[in-house]
NUMI-105771 format. One record per residue: residue number from 1; z, x, y negated of N, C-alpha, C, O, CB in turn. Coordinates in steps of 0.001 Angstrom, whole numbers. Glycine has a CB too. Example, Ala and Ser with C-alpha at 12.3 -4.5 7.8 and 13.67 -1.06 7.14 Angstrom:
<pts>
n	n_z	n_x	n_y	ca_z	ca_x	ca_y	c_z	c_x	c_y	o_z	o_x	o_y	cb_z	cb_x	cb_y
1	7800	13190	5690	7800	12300	4500	7800	13200	3300	8465	14236	3319	9046	11308	4473
2	7080	12850	2250	7140	13670	1060	7870	12900	-30	8039	13409	-1138	5725	14084	598
</pts>
This chain:
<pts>
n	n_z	n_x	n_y	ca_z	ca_x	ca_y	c_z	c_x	c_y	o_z	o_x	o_y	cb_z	cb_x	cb_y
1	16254	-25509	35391	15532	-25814	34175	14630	-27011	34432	14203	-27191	35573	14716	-24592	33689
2	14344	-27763	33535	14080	-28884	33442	12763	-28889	33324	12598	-28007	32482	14718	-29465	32595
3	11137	-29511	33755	10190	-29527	33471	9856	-30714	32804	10268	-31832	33114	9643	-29207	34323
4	9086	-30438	31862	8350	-31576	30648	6831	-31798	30619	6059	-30970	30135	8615	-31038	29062
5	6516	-32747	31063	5035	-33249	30956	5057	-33789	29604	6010	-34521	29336	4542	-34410	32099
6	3923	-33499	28429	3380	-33537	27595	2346	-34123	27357	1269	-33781	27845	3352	-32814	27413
7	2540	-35375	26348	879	-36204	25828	114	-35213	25645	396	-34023	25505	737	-37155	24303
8	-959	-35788	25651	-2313	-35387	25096	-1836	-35008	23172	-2140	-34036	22482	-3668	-37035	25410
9	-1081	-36139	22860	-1062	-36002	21057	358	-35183	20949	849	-34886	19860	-968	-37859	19988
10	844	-34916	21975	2412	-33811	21887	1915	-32765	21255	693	-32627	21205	3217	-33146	23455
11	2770	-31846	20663	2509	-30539	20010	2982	-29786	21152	4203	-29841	21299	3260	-30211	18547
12	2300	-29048	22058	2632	-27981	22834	3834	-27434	22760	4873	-27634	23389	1877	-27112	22673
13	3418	-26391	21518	4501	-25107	20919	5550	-25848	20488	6456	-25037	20297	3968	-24072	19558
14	5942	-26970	20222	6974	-27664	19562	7716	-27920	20793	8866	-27498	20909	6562	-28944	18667
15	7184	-28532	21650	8008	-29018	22407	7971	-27421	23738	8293	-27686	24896	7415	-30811	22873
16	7686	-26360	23488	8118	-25023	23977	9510	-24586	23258	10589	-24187	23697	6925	-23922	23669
17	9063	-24811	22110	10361	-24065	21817	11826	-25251	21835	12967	-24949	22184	10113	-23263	20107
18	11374	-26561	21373	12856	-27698	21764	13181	-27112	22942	14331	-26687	22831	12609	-29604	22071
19	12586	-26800	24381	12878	-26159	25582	13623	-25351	25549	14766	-25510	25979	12062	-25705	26141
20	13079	-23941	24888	14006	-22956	24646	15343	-23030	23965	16403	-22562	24379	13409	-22176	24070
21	15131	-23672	22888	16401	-23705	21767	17290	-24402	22999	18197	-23775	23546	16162	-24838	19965
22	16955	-25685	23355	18116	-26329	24368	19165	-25615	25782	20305	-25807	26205	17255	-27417	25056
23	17534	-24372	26288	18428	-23533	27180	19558	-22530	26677	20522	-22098	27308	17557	-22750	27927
24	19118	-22249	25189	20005	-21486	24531	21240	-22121	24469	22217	-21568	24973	19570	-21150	23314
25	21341	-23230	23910	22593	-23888	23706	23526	-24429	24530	24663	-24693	24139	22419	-24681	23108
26	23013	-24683	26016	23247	-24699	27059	23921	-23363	27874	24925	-23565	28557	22196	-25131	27398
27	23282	-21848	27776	23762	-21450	28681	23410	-20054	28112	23290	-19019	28768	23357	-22005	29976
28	23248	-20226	26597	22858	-18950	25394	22218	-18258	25602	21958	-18080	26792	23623	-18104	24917
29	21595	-17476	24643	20430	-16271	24732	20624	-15659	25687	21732	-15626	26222	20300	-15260	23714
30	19410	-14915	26204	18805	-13896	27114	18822	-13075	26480	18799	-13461	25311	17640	-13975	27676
31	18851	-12069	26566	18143	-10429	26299	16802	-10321	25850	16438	-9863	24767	18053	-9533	27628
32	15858	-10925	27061	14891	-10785	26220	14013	-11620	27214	14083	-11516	28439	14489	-9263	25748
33	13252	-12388	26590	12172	-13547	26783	10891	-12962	27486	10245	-12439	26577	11710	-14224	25280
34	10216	-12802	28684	8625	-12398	28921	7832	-13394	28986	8048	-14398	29666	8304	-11679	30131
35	6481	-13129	28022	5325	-14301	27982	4058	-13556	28580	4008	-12331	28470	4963	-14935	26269
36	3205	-14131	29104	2041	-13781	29362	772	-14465	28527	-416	-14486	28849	1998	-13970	30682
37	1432	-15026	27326	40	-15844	26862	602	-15223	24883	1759	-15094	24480	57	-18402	27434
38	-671	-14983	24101	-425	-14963	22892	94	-16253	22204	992	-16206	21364	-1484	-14521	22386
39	-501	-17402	22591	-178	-18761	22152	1160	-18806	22201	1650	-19205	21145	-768	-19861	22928
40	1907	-18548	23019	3454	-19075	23893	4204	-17599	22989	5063	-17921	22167	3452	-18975	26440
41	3973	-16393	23091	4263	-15451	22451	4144	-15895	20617	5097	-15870	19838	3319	-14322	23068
42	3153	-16161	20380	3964	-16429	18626	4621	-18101	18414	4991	-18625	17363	2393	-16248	17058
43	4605	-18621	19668	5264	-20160	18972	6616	-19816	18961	7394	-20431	18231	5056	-21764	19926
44	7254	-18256	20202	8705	-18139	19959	8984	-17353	18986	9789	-17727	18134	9424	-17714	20994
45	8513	-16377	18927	8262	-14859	18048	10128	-15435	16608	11138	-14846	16224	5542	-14852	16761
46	9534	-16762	16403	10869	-17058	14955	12141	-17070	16022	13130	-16339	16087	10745	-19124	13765
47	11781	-18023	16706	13554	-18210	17352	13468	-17066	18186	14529	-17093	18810	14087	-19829	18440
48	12950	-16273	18486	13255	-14923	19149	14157	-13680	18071	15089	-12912	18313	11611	-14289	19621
49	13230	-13997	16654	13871	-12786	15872	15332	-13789	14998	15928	-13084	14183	12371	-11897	14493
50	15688	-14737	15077	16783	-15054	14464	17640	-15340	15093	18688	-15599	14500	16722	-15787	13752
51	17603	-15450	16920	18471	-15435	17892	18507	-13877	18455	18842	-13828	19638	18067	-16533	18926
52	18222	-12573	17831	17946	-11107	18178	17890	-11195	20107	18761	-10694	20819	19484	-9927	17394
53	16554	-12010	20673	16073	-11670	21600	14809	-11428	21573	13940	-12052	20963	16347	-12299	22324
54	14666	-10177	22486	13511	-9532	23025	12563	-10153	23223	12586	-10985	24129	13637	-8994	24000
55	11215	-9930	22314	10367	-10887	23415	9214	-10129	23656	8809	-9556	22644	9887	-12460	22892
56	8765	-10001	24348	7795	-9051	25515	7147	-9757	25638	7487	-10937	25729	8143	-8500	26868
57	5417	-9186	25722	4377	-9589	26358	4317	-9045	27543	5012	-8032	27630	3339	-9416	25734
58	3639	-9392	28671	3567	-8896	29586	2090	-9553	30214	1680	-10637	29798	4857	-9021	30220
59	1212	-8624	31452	-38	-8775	31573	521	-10579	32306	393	-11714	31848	-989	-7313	32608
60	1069	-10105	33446	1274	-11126	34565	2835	-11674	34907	3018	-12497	35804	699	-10433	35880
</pts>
């Protein structure tokens, strides 16, 4: 997986989920996604429920 450094004026969550959507299309859904942050947890929460993967909070 590929890492992305981000401007200062980048949209975070936007360019979280271009990430995700691309691994999807690449090498398709997971089962189910674990986040440890609320922020990162609702920027997927849409492409989680219209791709029917799991997405879990978790402490750590």
């Amino acid at each position: 997986m590929m890492i992305e450094m981000t401007e200062p004026d980048d949209d975070a969550a936007e360019v979280l989920a271009e990430t995700v959507i691309d691994f999807i299309l690449e090498y398709g859904s997971p089962k189910e996604i674990r986040v440890s942050n609320v922020i990162v947890e609702s920027s997927l929460k849409q492409i989680c429920d219209v791709c029917k993967i799991k997405l879990r909070r978790v402490n750590r």
